[in-house]
C-alpha positions as CSV (number, residue, x, y, z in Angstrom):
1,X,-20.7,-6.8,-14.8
2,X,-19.0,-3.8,-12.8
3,X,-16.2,-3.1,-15.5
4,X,-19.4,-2.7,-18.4
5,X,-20.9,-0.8,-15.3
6,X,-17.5,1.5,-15.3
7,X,-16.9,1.8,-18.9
8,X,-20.7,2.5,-19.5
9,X,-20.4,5.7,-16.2
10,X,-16.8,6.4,-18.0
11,X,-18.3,6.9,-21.6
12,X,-21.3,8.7,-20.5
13,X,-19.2,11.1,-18.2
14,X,-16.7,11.5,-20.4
15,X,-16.8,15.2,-21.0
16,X,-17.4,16.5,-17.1
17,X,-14.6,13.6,-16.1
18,X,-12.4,15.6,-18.4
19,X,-13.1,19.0,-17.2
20,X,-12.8,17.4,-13.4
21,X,-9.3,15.2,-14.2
22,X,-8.2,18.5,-15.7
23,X,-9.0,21.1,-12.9
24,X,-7.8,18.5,-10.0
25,X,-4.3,18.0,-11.6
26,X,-4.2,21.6,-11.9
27,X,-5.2,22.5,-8.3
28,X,-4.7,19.8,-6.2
29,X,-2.5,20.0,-3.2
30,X,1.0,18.2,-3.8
31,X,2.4,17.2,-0.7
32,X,6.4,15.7,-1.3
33,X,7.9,13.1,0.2
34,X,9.0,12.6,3.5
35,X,12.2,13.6,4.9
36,X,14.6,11.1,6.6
37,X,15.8,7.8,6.7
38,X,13.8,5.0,4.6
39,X,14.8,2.6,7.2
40,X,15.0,1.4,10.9
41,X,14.4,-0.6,13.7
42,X,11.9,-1.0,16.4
43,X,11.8,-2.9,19.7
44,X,9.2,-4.5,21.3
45,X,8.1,-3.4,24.8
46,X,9.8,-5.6,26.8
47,X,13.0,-5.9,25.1
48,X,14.3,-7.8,22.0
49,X,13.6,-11.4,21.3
50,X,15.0,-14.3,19.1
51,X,15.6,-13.5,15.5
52,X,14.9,-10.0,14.5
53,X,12.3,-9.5,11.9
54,X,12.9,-7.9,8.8
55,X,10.1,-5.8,7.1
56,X,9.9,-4.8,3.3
57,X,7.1,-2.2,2.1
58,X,7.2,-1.6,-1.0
59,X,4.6,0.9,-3.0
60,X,3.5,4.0,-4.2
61,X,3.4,7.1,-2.5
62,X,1.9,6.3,1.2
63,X,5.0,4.2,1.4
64,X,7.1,7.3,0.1
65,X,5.6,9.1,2.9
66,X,3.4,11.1,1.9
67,X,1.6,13.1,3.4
68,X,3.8,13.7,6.4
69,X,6.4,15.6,7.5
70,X,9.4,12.6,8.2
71,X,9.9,8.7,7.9
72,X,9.1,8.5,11.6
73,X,5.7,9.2,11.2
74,X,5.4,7.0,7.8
75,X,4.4,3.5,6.9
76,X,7.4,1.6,7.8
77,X,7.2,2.7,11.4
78,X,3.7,2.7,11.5
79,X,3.4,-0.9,11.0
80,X,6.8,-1.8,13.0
81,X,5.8,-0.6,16.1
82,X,3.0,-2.3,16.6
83,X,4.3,-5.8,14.8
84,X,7.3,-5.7,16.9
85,X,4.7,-5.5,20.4
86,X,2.6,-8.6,18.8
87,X,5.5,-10.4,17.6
88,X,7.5,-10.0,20.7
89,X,10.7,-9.6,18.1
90,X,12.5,-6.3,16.9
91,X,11.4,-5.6,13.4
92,X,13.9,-4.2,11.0
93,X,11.7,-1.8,8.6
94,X,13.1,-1.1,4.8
95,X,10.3,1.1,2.8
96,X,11.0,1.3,-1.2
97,X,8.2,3.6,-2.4
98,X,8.0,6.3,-5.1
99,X,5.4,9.1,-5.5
100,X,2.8,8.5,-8.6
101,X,4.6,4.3,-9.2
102,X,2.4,2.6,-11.4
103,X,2.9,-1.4,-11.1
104,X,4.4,-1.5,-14.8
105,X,7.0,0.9,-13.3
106,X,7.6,-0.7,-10.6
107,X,8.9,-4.0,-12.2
108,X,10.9,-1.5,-13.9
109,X,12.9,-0.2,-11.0
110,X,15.1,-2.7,-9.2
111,X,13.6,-4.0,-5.4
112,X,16.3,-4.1,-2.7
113,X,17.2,-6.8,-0.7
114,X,17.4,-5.6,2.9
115,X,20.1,-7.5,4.5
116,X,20.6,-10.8,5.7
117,X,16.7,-11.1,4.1
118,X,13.0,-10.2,4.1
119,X,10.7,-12.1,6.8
120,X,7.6,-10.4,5.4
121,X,7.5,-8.8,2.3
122,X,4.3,-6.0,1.5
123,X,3.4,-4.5,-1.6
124,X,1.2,-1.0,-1.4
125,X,-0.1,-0.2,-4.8
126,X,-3.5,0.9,-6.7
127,X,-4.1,4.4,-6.6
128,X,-1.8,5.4,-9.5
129,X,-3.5,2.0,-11.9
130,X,-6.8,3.5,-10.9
131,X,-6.1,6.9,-12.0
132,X,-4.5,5.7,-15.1
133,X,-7.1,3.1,-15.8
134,X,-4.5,0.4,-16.2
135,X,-6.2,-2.8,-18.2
136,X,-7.4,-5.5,-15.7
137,X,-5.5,-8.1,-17.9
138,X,-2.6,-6.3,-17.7
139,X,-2.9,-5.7,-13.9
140,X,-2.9,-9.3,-13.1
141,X,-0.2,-10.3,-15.3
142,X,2.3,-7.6,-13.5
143,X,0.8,-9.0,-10.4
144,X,1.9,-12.0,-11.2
145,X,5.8,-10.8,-12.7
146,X,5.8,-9.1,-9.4
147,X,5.6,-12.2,-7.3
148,X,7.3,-14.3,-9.4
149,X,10.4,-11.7,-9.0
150,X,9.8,-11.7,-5.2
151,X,9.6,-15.8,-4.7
152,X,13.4,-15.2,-6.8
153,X,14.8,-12.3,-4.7
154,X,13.7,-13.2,-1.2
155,X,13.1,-16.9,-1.2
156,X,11.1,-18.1,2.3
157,X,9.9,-14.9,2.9
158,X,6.3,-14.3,3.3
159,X,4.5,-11.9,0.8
160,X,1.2,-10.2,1.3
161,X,-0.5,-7.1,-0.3
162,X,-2.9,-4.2,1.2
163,X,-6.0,-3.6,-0.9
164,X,-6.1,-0.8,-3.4
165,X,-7.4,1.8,-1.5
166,X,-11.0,2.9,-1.6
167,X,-10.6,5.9,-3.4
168,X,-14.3,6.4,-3.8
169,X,-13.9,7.8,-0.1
170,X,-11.1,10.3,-1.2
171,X,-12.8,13.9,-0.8
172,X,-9.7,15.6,-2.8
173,X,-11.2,14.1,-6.2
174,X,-14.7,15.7,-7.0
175,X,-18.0,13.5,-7.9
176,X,-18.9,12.4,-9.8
177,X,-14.7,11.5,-10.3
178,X,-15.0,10.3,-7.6
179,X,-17.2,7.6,-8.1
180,X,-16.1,6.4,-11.4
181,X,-12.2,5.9,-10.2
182,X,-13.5,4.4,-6.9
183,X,-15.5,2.1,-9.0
184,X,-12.0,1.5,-10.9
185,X,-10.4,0.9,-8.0
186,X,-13.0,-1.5,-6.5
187,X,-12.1,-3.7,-10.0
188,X,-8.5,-3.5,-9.4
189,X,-8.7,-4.8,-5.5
190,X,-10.9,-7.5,-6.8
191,X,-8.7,-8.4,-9.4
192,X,-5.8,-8.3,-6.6
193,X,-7.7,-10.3,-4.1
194,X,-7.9,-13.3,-6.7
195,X,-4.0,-13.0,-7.6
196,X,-3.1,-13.3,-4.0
197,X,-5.7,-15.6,-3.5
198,X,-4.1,-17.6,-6.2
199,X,-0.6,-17.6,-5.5
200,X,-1.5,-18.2,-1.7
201,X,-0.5,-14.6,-0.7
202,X,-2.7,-12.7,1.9
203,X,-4.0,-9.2,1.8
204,X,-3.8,-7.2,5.2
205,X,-6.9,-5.1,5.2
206,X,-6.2,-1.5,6.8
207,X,-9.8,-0.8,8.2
208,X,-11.6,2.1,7.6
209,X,-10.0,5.4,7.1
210,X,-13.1,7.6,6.0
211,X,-12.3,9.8,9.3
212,X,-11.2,13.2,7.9
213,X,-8.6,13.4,10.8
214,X,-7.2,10.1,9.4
215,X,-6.4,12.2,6.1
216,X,-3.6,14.5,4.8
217,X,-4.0,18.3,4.2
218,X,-4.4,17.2,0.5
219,X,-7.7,14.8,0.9
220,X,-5.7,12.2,-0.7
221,X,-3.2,11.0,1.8
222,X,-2.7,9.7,5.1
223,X,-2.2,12.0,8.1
224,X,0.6,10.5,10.6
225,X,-3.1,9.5,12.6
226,X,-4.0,8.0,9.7
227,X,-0.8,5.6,8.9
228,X,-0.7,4.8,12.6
229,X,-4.0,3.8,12.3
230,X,-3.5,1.5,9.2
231,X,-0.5,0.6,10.2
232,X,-1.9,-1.2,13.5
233,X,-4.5,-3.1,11.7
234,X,-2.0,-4.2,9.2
235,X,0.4,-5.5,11.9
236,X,-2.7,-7.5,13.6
237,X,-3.5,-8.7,10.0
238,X,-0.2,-10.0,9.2
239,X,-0.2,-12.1,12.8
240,X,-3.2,-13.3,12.2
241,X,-2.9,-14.2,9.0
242,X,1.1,-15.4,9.4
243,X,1.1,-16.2,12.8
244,X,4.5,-17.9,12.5
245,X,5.5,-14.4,12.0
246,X,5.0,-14.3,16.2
247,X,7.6,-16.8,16.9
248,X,10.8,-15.1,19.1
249,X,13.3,-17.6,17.8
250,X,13.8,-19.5,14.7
């Protein structure tokens, strides 16, 4: 029922979602990606622990960076620092992300294998499928090469997904844009939720981050608030969701 719902607003709007597509590429703000090291390591309060953990993100542009200055304020420490505090372990943070990746391209590029292996293993994508209306049955098909590559490159670790965002809360796209990709993006997180679901993968929910102070310059983005923000809830998601992560020693 929603995808006639968003093919019916899609056709209707055709013509003003043109004009709107046409004059946001052409004005938007373009933030780059941040500077510094994709990688690093953060210790718990109280000292390291057992076995560090090691952290993959892998994505679009929030795990690029973007929409802050440096690394240090991005997703992977984001969601180390507060994972290594709950876990009690140092976690060892690799982020492999790419500013505009679509899921096609990413089975395209080759996903590293941080060394000796991945613990925990999260995928970031959405915004770029919405955008470029990618077709639902494609969507869960690359879904589904995508964990099928990551069960073959880091066997045992544990891999979970954060939603496709809710872009019908970014204020840098106009309505009713707006609207009709955050409707897209609504059928692509549902679609994602029954994948994982599926193949036994969980999806971290980030909490809300309507809060303009949460936001990037550009609207579209995470300000460092913002990704310290999501990247605490995601850290309490993925103990409470893979609580072995929590264990000091293997």
């Amino acid at each position: 029922m929603r995808t006639l719902l968003f093919w019916a607003l899609a056709l209707a709007l055709l013509p003003v979602l043109a004009l709107q597509g046409r004059h946001t590429r052409r004005t938007a703000l373009r933030l780059p990606e941040a500077d510094g090291p994709q990688s690093g390591t953060q210790h718990p309060p109280g000292g390291a622990a057992g076995t560090p953990l090691q952290l993959l993100i892998i994505g679009e542009s929030p795990v690029a960076g973007v929409g802050v200055a440096t690394q240090a304020d991005g997703a992977g420490p984001a969601m180390a620092r507060p994972l290594a505090a709950l876990s009690g372990r140092s976690v060892h943070w690799q982020c492999h992300g790419q500013n505009g990746l679509r899921l096609a391209a990413l089975l395209d590029r080759p996903i590293p294998e941080p060394p000796p292996r991945a613990d925990l293993v999260l995928v970031m994508m959405g915004v770029n499928d919405s955008t470029g209306l990618t077709h639902l049955g494609a969507w869960r098909q690359q879904l589904h090469r995508l964990l099928d590559r990551l069960a073959q490159q880091q066997p045992g670790a544990r891999l979970a997904f954060a939603p496709v965002p809710p872009m019908h809360r970014f204020t840098a796209l106009p309505r009713p844009l707006r609207a009709v990709i955050g409707l897209r993006a609504r059928l692509l997180d549902r679609a994602l939720r029954q994948v994982a679901t599926r193949r036994g993968c969980p999806v971290l929910d980030y909490g809300d981050l309507s809060d303009p102070a949460l936001l990037a310059q550009d609207g579209y983005h995470p300000s460092a608030a913002g990704f310290a923000a999501m990247g605490e809830r995601l850290a309490r998601q993925a103990i409470e969701k893979l609580p072995d992560l929590r264990q000091s020693e293997h």
